[in-house]
N, C-alpha and C positions, 0 to 999 in steps of 0.2 A: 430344761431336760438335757442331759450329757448322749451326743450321741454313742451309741454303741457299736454300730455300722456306719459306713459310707461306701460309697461306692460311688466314683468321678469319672465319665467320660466310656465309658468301657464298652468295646465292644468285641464282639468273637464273629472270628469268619472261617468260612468253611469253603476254601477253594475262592468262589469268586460271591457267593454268597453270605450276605451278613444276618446272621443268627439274631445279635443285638447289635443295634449301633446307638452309640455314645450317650447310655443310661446313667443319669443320676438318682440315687436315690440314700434316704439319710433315716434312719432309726436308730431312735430312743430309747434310753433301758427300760425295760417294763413296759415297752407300749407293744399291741398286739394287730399287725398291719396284715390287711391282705393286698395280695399282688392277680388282679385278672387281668383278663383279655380272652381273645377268640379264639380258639385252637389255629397250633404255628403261632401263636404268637410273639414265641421267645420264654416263656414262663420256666420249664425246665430247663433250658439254658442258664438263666440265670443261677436255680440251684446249681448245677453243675458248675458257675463259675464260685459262687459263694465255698462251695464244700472243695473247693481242689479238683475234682476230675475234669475241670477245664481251664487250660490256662488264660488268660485274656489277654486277645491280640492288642486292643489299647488299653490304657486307663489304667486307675488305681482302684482296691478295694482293700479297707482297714478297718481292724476288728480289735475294738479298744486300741484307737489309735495306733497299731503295730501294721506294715502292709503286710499284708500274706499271702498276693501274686506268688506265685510261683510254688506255694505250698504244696506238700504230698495232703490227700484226704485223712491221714492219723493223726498228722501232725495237726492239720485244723484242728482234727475232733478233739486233740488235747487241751489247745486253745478253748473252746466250749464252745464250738459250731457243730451242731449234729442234727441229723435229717431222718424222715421217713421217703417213701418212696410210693409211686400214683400206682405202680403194680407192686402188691406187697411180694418182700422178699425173705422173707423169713428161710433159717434153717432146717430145713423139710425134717430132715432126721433126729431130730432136736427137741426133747420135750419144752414146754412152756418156760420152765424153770432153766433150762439149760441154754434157751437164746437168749434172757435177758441177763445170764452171768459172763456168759462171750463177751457183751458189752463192756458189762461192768469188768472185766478182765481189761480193760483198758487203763484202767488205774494202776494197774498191781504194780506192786514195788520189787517186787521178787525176779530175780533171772531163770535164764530155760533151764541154767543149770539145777537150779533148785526146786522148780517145778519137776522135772525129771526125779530129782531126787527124793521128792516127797520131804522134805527139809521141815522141822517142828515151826520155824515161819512162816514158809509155804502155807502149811496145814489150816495155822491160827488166821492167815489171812482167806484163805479160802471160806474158811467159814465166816466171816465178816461179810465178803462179798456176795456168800449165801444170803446170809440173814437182810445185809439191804435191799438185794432179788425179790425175797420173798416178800420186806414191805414193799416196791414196787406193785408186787405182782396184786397184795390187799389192796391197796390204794385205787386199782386201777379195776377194780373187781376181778380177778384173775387168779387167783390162789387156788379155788377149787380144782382149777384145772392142773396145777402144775406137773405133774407126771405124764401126762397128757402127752401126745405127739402134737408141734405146731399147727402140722394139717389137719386136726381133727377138730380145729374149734371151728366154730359157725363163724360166718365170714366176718362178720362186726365183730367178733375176740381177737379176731387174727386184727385188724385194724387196732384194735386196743393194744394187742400186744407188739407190734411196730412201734407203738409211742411208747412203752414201757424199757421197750428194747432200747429208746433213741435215749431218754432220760436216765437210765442204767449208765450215762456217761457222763452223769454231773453238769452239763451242757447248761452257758447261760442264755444262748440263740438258738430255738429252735424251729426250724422248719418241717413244713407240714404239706407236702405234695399229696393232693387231692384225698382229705382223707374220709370225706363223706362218697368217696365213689363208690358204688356197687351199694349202697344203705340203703333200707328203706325208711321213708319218712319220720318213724320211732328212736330210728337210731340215729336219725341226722339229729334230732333234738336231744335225745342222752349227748353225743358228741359235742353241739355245744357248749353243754353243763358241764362235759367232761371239760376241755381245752379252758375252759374259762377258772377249773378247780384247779388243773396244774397250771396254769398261771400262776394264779395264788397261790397256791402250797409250793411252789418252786422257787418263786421269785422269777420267773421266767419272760425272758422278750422273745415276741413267737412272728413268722412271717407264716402267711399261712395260701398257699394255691389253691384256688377253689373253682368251679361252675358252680355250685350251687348259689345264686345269688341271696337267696331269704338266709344262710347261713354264713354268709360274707358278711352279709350289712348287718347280720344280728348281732355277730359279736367284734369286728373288727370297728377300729378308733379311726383311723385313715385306711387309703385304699391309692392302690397305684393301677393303674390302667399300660396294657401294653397291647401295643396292637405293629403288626409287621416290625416285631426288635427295637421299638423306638417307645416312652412312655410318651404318652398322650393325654394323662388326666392324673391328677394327685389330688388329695383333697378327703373331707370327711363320707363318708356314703351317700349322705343326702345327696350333697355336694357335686358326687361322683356320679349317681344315678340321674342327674336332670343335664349333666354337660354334655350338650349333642354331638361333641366329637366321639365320646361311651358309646351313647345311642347308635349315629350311624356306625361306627366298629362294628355292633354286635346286630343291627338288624340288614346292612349292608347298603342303606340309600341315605339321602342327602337330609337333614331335617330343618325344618321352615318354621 
């Protein structure tokens, strides 16, 4: 399997304090990895250094073999790294339909000039990037809503529609910061089926941050464990869930 990430040695510090220190980690196209650990344990760091809003104090990290240290966060997204986020951030004044065309506005081929202008290209693409919106928005179950203000769905649509938002950008890595937080039980299992459909239907390699462990091991193939900025366990879930370095992390004493 052809990696499609790496990421060698890297760590981020903050004053005198190390966020990560000197994290390896290597994924495959197509394959769907989660990354736990303890709270603090460096886990959104990482995203942050993956997508650009942090640069990293050591190391390399490359994305189809290109490095991209030092990237601005568009410039990744163009590349095809794009993320959600553990507190949804959605465009509040923005119907359904109109956050995930901001996205998909990342593609446009058109200048501001011409967007100003309302230019007969403009127009013809506008409605291109409509109509893929809108199959997003089916795909994801979300269509009904589309006029809808973002804040008016029930909290699992708004969740659904972050990932619609993040795949609106063509993205062949996607990242998935907590996205069973705030679900109830029903919805942690649709989620699942979901992440596991747009895999498939995408062709997509997905890192996925989670607490919920019955939702990690169910659908993730490997699993990376971090605990105080440093990995501490890699390996398949079985794997991951029996190695007592996981266990003491997450229950905090020695195990015998």
């Amino acid at each position: 399997m052809r990696d499609l990430l790496t990421v060698e040695s890297v760590s981020k510090y903050f004053g005198g304090l190390a966020a990560v220190a000197g994290i390896n980690l290597r994924i495959g196209e197509g394959e769907l990895v989660g990354l736990i650990g303890p709270n603090g344990a460096g886990k959104t760091t990482v995203f942050n250094l993956l997508t650009g809003v942090y640069r990293p104090s050591e190391g390399t990290i490359r994305f189809q073999d290109r490095l991209i240290n030092g990237l601005k966060p568009y410039q990744i997204a163009r590349l095809g790294i794009t993320r959600t986020f553990q507190n949804i951030r959605l465009f509040k004044t923005l119907t359904v339909l109109q956050n995930v065309k901001v996205s998909a506005n990342l593609r446009s081929q058109c200048s501001l000039l011409a967007s100003v202008l309302l230019t007969p290209t403009q127009i013809r693409e506008d409605a291109v990037l409509e109509a893929e919106s809108m199959t997003l928005l089916e795909k994801l179950g979300l269509a009904e809503y589309r006029d809808q203000r973002s804040t008016a769905l029930p909290y699992g649509m708004q969740r659904r529609l972050e990932i619609a938002r993040a795949l609106a950008t063509r993205p062949r890595f996607l990242l998935l910061d907590e996205p069973a937080a705030g679900l109830n039980p029903a919805e942690k299992s649709e989620l699942m089926e979901l992440i596991s459909q747009i895999r498939r239907d995408f062709g997509l390699t997905i890192l996925l941050i989670e607490h919920d462990m019955r939702l990690v091991m169910g659908i993730c193939e490997r699993v990376y464990v971090l605990d105080y900025g440093q990995v501490i366990a890699e390996g398949s879930p079985d794997e991951v869930r029996r190695n007592p370095k996981v266990i003491e992390a997450y229950l905090g004493t020695g195990v015998h």
